[in-house]
C-alpha positions as CSV (number, residue, x, y, z in Angstrom):
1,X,61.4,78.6,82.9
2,X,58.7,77.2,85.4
3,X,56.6,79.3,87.6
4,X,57.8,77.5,90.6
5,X,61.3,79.0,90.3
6,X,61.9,81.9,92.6
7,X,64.0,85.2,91.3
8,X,66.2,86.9,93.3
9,X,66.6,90.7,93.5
10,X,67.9,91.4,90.3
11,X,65.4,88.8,88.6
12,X,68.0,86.2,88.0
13,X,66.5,82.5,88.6
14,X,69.0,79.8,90.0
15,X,69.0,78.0,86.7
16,X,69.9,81.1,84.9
17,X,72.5,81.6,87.3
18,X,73.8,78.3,86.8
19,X,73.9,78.7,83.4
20,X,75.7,82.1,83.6
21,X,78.4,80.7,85.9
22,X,79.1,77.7,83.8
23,X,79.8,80.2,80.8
24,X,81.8,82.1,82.8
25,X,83.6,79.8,83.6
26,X,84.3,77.8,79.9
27,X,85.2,81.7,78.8
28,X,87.7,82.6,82.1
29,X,89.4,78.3,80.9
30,X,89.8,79.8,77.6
31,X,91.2,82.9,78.6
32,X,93.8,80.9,80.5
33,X,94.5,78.9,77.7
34,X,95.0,81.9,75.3
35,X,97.6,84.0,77.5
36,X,99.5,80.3,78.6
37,X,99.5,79.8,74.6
38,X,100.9,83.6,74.1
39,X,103.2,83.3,76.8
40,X,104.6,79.9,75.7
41,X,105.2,81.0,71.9
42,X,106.9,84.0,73.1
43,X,109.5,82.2,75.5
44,X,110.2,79.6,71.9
45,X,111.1,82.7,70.3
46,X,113.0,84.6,72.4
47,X,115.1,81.1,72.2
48,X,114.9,80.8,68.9
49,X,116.4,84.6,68.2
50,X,119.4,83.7,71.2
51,X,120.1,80.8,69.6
52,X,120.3,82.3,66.3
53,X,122.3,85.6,67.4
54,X,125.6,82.8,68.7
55,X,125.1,83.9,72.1
């Protein structure tokens, strides 16, 4: 970090910043992949156990 990089109230600097919203952002992409992969292996099972019940 460079002395030329003004903090904000809180004593975040914008590269910090940056850096916190692009992990943000990789972590909320992962959450969405997690619950679409838990979703999606639910709905296979539930048709795999009416298939399998002759309905």
């Amino acid at each position: 970090m460079s002395d030329n990089e003004q903090k904000d109230a809180n004593g975040w600097t914008p590269t910090l910043l940056k850096q916190r919203r692009r992990r943000a952002a990789i972590m909320g992409i992962a959450l969405a992949i997690m619950v679409t992969m838990f979703f999606l292996v639910t709905v296979v099972r539930l048709s795999a156990n009416i298939a399998a019940s002759g309905q």
